[in-house]
LOBA-604590 format. One line per field, with one value per residue: x, y, z of N, C-alpha, C, CB in turn; residue in three letters. Coordinates in pm, 1 decimal, padded with zeros to 6 digits. Glycine has a CB too. Layout:
// LOBA-604590
n.X = (X:...)
n.Y = (Y:...)
n.Z = (Z:...)
ca.X = (X:...)
ca.Y = (Y:...)
ca.Z = (Z:...)
c.X = (X:...)
c.Y = (Y:...)
c.Z = (Z:...)
cb.X = (X:...)
cb.Y = (Y:...)
cb.Z = (Z:...)
rest = (ALA:...)
// end
This chain:
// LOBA-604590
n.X = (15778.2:16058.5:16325.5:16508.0:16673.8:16670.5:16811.1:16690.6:16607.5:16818.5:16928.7:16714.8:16746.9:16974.3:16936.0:16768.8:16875.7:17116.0:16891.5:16800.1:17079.7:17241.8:17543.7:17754.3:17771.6:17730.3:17999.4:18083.9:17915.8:17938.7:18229.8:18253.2:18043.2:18202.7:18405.1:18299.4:18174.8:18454.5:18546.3:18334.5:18371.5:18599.6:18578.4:18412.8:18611.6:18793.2:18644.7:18605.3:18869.3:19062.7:19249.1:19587.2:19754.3:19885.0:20245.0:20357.3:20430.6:20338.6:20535.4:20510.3:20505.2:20258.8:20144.7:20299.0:20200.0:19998.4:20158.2:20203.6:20027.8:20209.9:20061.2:19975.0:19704.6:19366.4:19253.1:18883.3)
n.Y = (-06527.5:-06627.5:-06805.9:-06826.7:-07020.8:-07249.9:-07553.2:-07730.4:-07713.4:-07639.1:-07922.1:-08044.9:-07900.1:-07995.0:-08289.5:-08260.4:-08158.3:-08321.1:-08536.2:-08432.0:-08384.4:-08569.8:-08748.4:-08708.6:-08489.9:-08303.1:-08225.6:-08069.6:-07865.2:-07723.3:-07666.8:-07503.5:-07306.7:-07193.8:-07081.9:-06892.5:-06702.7:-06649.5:-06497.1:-06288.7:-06199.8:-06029.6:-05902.3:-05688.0:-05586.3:-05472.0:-05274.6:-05123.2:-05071.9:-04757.9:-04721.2:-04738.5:-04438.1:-04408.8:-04337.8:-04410.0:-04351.6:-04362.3:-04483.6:-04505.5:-04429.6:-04209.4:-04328.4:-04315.0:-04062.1:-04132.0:-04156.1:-03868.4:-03840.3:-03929.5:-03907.4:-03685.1:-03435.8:-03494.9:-03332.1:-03256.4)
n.Z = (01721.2:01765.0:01720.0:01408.7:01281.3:01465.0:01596.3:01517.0:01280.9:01103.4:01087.3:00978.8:00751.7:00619.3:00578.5:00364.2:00146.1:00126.3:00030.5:-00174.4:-00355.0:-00283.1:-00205.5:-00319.4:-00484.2:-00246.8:-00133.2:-00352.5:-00385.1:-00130.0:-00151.1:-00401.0:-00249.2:-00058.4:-00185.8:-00336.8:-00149.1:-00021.0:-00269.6:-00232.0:-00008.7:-00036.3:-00237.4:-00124.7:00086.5:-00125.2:-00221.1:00012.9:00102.0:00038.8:-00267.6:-00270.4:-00399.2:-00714.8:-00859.4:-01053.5:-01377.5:-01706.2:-01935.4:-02216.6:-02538.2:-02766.0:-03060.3:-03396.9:-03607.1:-03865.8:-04266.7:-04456.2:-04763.4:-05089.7:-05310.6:-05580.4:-05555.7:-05708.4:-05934.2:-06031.7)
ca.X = (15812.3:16107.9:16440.2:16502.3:16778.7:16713.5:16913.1:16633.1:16591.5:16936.8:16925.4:16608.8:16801.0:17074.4:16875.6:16662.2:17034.1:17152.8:16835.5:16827.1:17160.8:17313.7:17662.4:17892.3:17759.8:17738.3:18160.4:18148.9:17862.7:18030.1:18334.9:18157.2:17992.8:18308.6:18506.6:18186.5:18162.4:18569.0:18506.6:18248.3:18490.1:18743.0:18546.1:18354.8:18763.1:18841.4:18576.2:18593.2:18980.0:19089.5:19358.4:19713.7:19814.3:19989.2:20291.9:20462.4:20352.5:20326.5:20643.5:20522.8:20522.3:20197.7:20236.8:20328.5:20090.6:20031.8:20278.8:20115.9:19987.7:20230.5:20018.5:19913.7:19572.1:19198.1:19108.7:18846.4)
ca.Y = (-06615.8:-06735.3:-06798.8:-06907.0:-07131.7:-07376.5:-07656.0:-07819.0:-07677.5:-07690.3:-08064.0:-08024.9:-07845.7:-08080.3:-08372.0:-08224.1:-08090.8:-08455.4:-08618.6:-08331.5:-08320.4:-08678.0:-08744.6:-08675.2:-08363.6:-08225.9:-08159.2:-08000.2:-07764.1:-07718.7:-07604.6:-07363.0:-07227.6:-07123.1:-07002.8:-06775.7:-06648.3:-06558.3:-06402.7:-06161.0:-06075.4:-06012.5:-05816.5:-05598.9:-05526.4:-05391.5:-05147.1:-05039.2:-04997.7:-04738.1:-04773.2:-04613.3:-04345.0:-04410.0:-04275.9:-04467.1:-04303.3:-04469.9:-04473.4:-04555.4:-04265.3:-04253.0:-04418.7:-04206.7:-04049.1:-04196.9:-04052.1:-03802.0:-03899.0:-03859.9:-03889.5:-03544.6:-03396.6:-03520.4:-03204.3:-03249.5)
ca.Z = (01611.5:01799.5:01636.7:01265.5:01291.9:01522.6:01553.1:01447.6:01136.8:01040.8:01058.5:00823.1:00560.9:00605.9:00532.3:00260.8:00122.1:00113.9:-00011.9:-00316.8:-00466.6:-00309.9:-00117.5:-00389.9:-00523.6:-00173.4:-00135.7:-00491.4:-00344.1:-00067.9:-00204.7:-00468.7:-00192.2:00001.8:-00312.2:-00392.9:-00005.5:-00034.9:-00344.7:-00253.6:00124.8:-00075.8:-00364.4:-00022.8:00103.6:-00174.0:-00203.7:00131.7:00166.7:-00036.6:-00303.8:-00318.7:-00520.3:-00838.9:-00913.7:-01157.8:-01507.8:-01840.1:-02033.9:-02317.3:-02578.6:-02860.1:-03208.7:-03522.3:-03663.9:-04037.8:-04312.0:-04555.1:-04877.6:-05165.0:-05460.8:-05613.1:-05558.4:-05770.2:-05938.7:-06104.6)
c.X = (15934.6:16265.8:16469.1:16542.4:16765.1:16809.0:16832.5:16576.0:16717.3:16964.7:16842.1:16703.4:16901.6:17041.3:16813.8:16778.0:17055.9:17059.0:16808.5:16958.1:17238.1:17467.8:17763.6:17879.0:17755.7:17850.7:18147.4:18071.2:17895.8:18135.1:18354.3:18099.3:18051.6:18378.0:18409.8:18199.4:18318.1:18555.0:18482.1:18332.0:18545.0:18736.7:18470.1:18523.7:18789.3:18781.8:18591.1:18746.8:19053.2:19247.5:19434.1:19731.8:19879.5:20046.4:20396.5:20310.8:20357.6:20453.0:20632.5:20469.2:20390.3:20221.1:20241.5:20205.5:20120.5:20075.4:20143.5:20091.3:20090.1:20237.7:19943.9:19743.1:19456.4:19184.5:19054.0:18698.4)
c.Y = (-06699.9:-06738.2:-06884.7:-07018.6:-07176.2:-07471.9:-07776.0:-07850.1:-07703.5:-07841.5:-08095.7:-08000.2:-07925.0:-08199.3:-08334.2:-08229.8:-08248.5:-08543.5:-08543.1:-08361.7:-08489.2:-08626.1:-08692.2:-08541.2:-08259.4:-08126.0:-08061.6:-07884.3:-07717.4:-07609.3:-07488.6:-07237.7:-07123.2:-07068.0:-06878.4:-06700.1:-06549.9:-06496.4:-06252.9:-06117.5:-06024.0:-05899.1:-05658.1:-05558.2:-05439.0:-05238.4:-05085.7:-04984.6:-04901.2:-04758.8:-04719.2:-04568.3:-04417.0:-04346.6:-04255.1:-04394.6:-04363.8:-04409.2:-04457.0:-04442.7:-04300.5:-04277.7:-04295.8:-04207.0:-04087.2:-04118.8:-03962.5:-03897.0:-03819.9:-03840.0:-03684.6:-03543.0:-03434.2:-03387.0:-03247.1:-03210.2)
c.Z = (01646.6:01683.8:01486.3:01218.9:01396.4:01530.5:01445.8:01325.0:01036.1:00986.2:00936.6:00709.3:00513.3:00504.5:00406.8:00134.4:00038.0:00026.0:-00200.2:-00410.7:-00424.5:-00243.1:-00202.3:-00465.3:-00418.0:-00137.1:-00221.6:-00450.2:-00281.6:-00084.5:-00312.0:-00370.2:-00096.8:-00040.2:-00344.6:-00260.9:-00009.2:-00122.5:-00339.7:-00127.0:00046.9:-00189.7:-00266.0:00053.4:00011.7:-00187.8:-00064.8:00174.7:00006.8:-00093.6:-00328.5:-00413.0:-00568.5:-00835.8:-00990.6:-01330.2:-01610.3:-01956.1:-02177.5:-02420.4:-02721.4:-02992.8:-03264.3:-03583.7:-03835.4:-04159.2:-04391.1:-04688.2:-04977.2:-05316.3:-05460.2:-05612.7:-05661.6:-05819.0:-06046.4:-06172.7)
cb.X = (15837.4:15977.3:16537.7:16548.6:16910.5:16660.2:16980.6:16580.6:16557.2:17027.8:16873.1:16488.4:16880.6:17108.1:16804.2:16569.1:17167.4:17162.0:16709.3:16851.7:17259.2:17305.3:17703.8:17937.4:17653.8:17708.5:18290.8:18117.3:17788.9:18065.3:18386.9:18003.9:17923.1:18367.8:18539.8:18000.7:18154.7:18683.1:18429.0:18054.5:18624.1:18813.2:18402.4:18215.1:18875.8:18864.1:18432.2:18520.0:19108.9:19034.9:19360.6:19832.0:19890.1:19971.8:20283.2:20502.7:20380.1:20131.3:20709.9:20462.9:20748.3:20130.3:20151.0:20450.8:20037.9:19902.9:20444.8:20185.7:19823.0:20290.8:19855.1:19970.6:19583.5:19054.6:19137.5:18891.5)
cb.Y = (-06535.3:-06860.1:-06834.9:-06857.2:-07105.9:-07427.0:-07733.6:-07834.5:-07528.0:-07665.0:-08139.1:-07870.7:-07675.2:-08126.1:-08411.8:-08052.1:-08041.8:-08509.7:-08651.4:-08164.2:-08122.5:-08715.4:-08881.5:-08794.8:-08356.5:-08282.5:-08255.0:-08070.8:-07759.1:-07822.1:-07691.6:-07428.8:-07286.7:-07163.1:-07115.5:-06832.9:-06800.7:-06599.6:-06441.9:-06165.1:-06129.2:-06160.6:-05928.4:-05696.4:-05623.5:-05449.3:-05164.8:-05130.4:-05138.5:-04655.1:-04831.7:-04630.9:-04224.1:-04401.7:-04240.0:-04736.3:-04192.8:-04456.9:-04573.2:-04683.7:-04198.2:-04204.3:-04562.2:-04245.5:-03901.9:-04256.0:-04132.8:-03659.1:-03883.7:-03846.1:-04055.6:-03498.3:-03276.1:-03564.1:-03019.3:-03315.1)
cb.Z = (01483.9:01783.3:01729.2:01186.9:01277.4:01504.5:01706.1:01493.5:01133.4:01130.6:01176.3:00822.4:00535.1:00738.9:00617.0:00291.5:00308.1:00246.7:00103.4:-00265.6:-00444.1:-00480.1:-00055.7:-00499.5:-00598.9:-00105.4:-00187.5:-00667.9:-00320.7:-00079.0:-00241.2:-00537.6:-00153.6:00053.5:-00484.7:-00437.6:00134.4:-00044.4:-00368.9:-00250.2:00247.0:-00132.1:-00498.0:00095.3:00095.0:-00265.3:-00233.3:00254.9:00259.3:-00027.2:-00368.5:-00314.9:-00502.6:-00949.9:-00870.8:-01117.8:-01552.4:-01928.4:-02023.3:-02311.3:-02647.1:-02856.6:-03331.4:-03637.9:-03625.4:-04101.6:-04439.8:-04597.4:-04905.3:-05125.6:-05503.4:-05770.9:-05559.6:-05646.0:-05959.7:-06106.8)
rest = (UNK:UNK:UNK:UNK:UNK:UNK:UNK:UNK:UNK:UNK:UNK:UNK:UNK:UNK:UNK:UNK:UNK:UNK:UNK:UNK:UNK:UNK:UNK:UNK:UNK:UNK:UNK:UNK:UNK:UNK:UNK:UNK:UNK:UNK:UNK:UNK:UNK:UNK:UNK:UNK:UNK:UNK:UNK:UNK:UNK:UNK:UNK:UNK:UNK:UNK:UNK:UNK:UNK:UNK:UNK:UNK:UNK:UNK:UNK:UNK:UNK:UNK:UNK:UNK:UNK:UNK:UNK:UNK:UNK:UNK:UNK:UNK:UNK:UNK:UNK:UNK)
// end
């Protein structure tokens, strides 16, 4: 079958590329397409390197619990 990417295919998609979306929408694709690419490196790094211990703790102390009630009891 031979190799996929040619050169001569590339040129194809190029052209096809160009005659599809037009010169000025090509940059903006372009540039989507390289922000999406860093993205996902950068989202496959993280998963793979693991991440340092914590060992700063949370200062912050939980609220008050809500006062009692001090109407008298319903009997009835």
């Amino acid at each position: 079958m031979g190799d996929l990417l040619q050169p001569w295919h590339l040129i194809l998609i190029a052209i096809v590329a160009f005659l599809l979306f037009g010169a000025k929408r090509l940059p903006e694709l372009g540039k989507g397409l390289g922000e999406g690419l860093k993205g996902f490196r950068e989202g496959i790094k993280g998963v793979t390197d693991p991440a340092p211990p914590t060992t700063q703790q949370s200062t912050q102390t939980p609220p008050p619990p809500p006062p009692a009630s001090t109407d008298p009891p319903k009997q009835g």
